[in-house]
Structures are given as C-alpha cells and as structure tokens.
C-alpha positions in Angstrom: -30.2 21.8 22.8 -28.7 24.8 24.3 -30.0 28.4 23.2 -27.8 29.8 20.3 -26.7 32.6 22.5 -26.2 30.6 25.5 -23.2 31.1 27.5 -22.5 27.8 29.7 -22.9 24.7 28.0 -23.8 21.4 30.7 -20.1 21.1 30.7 -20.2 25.1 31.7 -22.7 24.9 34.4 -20.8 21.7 36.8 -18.1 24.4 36.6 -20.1 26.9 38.2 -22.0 24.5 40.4 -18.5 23.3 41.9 -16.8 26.8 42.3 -19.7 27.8 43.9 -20.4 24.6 45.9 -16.8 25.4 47.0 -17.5 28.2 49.2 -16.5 30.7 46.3 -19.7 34.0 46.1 -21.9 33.7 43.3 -21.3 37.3 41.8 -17.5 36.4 41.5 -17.7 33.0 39.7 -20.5 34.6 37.6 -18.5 37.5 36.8 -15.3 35.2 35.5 -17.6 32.8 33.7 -19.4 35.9 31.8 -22.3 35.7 32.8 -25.2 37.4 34.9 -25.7 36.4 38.5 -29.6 35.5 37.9 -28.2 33.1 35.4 -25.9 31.9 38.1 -28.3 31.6 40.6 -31.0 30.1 38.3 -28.3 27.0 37.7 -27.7 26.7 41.3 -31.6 26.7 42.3 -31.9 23.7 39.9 -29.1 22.0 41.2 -30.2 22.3 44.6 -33.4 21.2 43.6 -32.9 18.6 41.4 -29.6 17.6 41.5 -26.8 16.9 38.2 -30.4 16.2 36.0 -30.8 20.1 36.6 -28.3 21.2 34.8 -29.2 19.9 31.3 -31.6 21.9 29.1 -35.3 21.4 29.4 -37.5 20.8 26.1 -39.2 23.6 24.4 -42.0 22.0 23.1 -44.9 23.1 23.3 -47.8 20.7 25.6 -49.8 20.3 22.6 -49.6 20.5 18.9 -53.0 21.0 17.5 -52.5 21.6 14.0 -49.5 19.0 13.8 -50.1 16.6 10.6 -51.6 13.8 11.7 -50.2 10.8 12.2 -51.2 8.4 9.7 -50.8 11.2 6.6 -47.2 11.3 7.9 -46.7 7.5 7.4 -48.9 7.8 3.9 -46.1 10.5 3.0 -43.3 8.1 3.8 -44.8 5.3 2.1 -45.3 7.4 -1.3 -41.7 8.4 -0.7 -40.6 5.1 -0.1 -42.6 3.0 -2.7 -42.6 5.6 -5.8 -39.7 8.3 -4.9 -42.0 11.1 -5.3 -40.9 14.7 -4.4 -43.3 16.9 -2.2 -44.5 18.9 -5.3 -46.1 15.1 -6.6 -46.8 13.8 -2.9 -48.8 17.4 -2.4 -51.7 16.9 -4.7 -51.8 13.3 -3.9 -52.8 13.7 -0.5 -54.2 17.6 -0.6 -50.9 19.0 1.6 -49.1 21.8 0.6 -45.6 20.9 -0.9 -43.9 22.9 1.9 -45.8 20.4 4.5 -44.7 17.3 2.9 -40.9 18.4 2.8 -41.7 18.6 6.6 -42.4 15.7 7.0 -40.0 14.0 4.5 -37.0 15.7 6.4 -38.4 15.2 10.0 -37.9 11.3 8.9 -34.5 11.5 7.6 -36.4 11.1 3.7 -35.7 14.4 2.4 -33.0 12.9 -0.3 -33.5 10.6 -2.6 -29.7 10.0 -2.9 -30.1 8.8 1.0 -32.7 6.0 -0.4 -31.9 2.2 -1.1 -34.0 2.3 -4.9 -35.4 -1.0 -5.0 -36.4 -1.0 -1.2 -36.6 2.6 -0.3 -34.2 1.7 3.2 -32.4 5.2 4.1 -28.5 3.6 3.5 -26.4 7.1 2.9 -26.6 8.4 6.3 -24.0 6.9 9.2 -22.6 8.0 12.3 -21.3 6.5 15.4 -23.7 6.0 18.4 -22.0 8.5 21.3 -19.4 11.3 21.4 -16.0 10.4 21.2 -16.8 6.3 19.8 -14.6 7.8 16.6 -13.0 10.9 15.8 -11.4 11.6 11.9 -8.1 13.2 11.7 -6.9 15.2 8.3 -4.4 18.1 7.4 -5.3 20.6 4.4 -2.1 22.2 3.3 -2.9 26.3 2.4 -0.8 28.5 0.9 0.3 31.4 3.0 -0.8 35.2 2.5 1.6 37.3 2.0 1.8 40.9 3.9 -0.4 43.5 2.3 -2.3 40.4 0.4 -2.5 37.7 -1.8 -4.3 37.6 -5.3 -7.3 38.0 -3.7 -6.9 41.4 -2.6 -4.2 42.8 -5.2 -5.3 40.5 -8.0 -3.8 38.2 -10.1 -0.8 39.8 -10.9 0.1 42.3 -8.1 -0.6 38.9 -5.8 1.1 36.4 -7.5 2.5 34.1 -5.0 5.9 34.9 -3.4 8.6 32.0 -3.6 9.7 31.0 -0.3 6.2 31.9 1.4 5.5 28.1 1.8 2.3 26.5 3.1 0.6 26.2 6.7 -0.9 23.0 7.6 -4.0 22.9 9.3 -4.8 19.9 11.3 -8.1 19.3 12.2 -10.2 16.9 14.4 -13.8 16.0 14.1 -16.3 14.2 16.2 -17.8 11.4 14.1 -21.5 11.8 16.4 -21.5 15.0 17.0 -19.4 16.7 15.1 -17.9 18.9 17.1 -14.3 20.3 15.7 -11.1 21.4 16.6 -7.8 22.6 14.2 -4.9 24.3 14.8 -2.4 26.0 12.1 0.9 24.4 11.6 4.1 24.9 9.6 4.2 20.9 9.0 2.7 17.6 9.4 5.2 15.3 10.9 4.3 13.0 13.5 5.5 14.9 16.1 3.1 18.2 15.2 0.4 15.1 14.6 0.7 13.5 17.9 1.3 16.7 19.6 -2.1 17.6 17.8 -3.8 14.5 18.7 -2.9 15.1 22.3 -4.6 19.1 22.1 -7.5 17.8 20.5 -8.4 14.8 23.1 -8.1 17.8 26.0 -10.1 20.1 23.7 -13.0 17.5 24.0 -12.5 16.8 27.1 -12.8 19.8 27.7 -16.5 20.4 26.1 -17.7 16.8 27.8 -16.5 14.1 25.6 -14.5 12.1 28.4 -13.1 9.4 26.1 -11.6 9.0 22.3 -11.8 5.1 21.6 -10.6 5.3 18.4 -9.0 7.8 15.6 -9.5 7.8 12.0 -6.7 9.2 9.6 -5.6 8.5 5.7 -2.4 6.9 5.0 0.2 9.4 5.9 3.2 8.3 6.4 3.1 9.9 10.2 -0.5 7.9 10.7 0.7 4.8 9.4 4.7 4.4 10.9 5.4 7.6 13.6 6.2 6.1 16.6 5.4 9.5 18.4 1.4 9.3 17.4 1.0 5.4 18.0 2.5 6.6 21.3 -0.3 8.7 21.9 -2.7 6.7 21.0 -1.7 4.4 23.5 -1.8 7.0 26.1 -5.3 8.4 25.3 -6.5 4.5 25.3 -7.4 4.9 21.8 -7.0 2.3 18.5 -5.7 4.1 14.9 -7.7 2.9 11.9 -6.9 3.6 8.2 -9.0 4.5 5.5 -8.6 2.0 2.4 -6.1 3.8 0.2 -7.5 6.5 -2.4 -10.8 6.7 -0.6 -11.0 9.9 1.1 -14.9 9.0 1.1 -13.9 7.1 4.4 -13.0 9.8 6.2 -15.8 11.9 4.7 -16.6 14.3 7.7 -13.7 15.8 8.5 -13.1 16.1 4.6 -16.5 17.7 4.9 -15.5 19.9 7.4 -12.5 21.2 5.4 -14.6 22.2 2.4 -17.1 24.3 5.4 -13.5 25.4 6.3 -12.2 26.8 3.2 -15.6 28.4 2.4 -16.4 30.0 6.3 -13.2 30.9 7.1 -10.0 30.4 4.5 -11.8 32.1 1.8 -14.7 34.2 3.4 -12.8 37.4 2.8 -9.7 38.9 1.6 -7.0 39.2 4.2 -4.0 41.3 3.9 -2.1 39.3 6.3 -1.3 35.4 7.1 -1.5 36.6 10.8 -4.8 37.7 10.3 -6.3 34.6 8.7 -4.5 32.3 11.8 -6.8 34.9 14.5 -9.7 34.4 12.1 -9.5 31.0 13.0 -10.6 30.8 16.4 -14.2 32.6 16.1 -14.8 30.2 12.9 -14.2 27.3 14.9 -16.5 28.9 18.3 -18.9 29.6 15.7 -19.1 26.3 14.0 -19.6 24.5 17.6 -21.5 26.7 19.2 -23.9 28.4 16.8 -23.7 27.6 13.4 -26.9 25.6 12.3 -25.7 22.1 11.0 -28.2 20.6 8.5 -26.9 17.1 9.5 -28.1 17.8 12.8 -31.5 19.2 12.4 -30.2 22.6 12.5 -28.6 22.1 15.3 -25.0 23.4 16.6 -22.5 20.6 17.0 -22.4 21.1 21.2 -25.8 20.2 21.1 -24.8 16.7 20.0 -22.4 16.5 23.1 -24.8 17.6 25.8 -27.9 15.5 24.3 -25.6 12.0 23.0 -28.9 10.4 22.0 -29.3 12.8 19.4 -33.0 13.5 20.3 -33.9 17.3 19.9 -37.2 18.7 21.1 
C-alpha cells in the first residue's frame, strides 16, 4: 500500500515517468505534480532501473519476525474458533495467549466475527467481493435536504431552523468500487436519467482516472431511470458495461455503496454544523480525497481504498 501521506499513487508516478521521459526537466514536472524533486528523481531511478515493476510500492515487512505466534497455535486458534465459536477472552486461557493476541490472529484470518461464520461448519460466508477493480461497481442516490443560509436546525435549533418550504433536496449520486472500494459522488438537484447517465459517464473517467481501466458491469436499485432511461442504457453501452438490478426491496444487494452512504452521512453530511448549503457541497470534495486516500477502511485491513487499486490481489504486507 502506499504511505498515508503519499503524494503520487502508481497511477501518479507513469505520469511523472512519461512527462519526464518526454524531454520535460524534472524540477518542473515535480513542481506541478506537488512534489519534491528527490521524490521525482527517486521514481525515475527505479524506473530506469527496473522498469514499470519500479514504480509500485515495495513491502515493509520486516526480514524476520521473531516473536510472530507460531504457526501451529495460529491454526489451534482457528480451529477453537471454528469448532466451538469461542471469543479471544475463552481462546486466551485455553492456549496461555493473551486475549489481545488471539484477536490477532482471529482478524488476520478474516475470523474476527462470529456473524461472518457458517454455525454448523464454521465456513466464513458473510464476507464477498468481486476479484479485481472495476469487475462491478454499485450505483445509489441519497436524497438530503438542503441547508438553508445562516443554518439549519442544527445550528439555530429546532425552531429557529425549521426547514424553509421551497428549499428542496440535493441528490447525491454516488459510485463505489465493489473490490476496492474506492468512491466517487457528485451533488445534484435531481435524479433523472440524464443527471444518472451523465453521472455514470464522470464516474467511469474518475476511475480511470485513479487506474481502474474498465467497468464491466453496474449495479443500481429499481429506479425508474436504471430500469427504462434510454440515456443511461446508452452509456452503458458506451463504457462496454452490462446494468444489473437488485431484487426489489433488497437494498442488502447493493450493500456497499448503501454502506458508503451511511460513512457519508456520518463523515461528511453531518460531521458539523454548516451555515450554508454551499459550504456542505465544498465539504464534499476533501471527504471523498480522504476516504480514498487515507481513511483506514476496516474491510481492508486498515487500509485506504487506493491501496485496493494499486495492489488488485488484495495482499498487503
């Protein structure tokens, strides 16, 4: 994964190895990419040197682990998980590991929930997500009510903010990568199937953009302008891509982007009082930079969701 505070994703660095490579001076391409020139010239070294594999993050882990549970009381761990669906408080005495240890070990193999588990055979069967970047992306609106200027409720309370008739709603489309789950929404005033296609067709450059070259297919509830607008079928047929449906009255279908509206509401809709609609829209775009880029995502290890994109397999080190 890249560093937290990393300025040039993979996708970031074959920019600067092309403009470079181009004839363009270091300091100048560093300078417009914001970053330093030793930075610049440390990418180009390992280009030079080892060609497009150099510009993909190397591992961090350490040579050796000396002090690493062993083996075998790992797999005794999963097999008390497994077989009797202890927690790491009961596993701890069991084996004489502290119950901090166990939990380790329980979420290093994807056991840390019992709600993941199969009861009868212990199989993990909660969990799912597609194999690469871009093999399925969920589509969803969430329909806000707009702040009016000086505040809403929040920031004059309940009766100084009561809502204002005519202030109507913005609709904010969103876009989610099922593998990686990287994300992308814009604010609109409606959700018609032209703002949805015209959505669809910002959000398939936004990934392209950050290294997902291809959308093969779309996931979206039954809205009307999913199921009949000619303008987003169109699209879809441009981008290459197939439309699915989730079954009707089962949001749980399209369950990460409906996950990523609830992070939405709580990180950004409601993280603090605004006095203005306008400032809650420019809120929007350090959320979403955040979210991508550095905000620890437990489904991921802890990792951001551009780590997903730059390292498909999903194996972090």
């Amino acid at each position: 994964m890249s560093h937290r505070n990393a300025r040039l994703t993979v996708f970031g660095r074959r920019l600067l190895v092309e403009r470079v490579a181009s004839g363009r001076p270091v300091a100048h391409v560093a300078a417009e990419m914001g970053i330093s020139r030793a930075t610049a010239h440390k990418w180009i070294r390992r280009w030079r040197a080892e060609g497009p594999a150099g510009l993909h993050d190397r591992s961090s882990r350490p040579r050796t682990t000396p002090h690493r549970t062993p083996a075998d009381v790992e797999a005794r761990v999963c097999d008390l998980r497994r077989a009797r669906k202890l927690g790491p408080a009961r596993i701890g005495p069991v084996l004489g590991l502290p119950a901090s240890t166990v939990h380790r070990i329980l979420t290093r193999h994807g056991l840390s929930r019992l709600s993941w588990l199969d009861r009868p055979t212990g199989t993990v069967i909660r969990r799912y997500e597609r194999d690469r970047p871009g093999e399925l992306i969920h589509v969803d609106v969430k329909k806000l009510g707009r702040i009016p200027d000086g505040g809403g409720h929040r920031v004059l309370g309940r009766e100084a903010g009561r809502p204002i008739r005519g202030m109507g709603f913005d609709y904010i489309h969103s876009a989610v990568d099922d593998h990686s789950r990287l994300a992308y929404s814009e604010i609109h005033a409606d959700e018609k199937a032209a703002t949805c296609a015209d959505f669809l067709t910002r959000a398939a450059a936004f990934f392209q953009a950050h290294g997902i070259a291809r959308i093969e297919r779309v996931l979206t509830d039954n809205a009307w302008a999913y199921r009949k607008g000619l303008a987003w079928k169109a699209v879809l047929t441009e981008l290459g891509a197939s439309g699915k449906l989730t079954r009707a009255y089962r949001p749980q279908t399209n369950g990460k982007v409906e996950r990523f509206n609830r992070t939405l509401l709580d990180e950004w809709a409601y993280l603090r009082p605004y006095t203005s609609n306008h400032e809650r829209t420019e809120a929007l775009t350090d959320f979403l930079h955040t979210y991508n880029h550095h905000r620890c995502h437990t489904a991921l290890d802890g990792h951001p969701p551009i780590s997903r994109v730059n390292n498909p397999a999903g194996q972090y080190t």
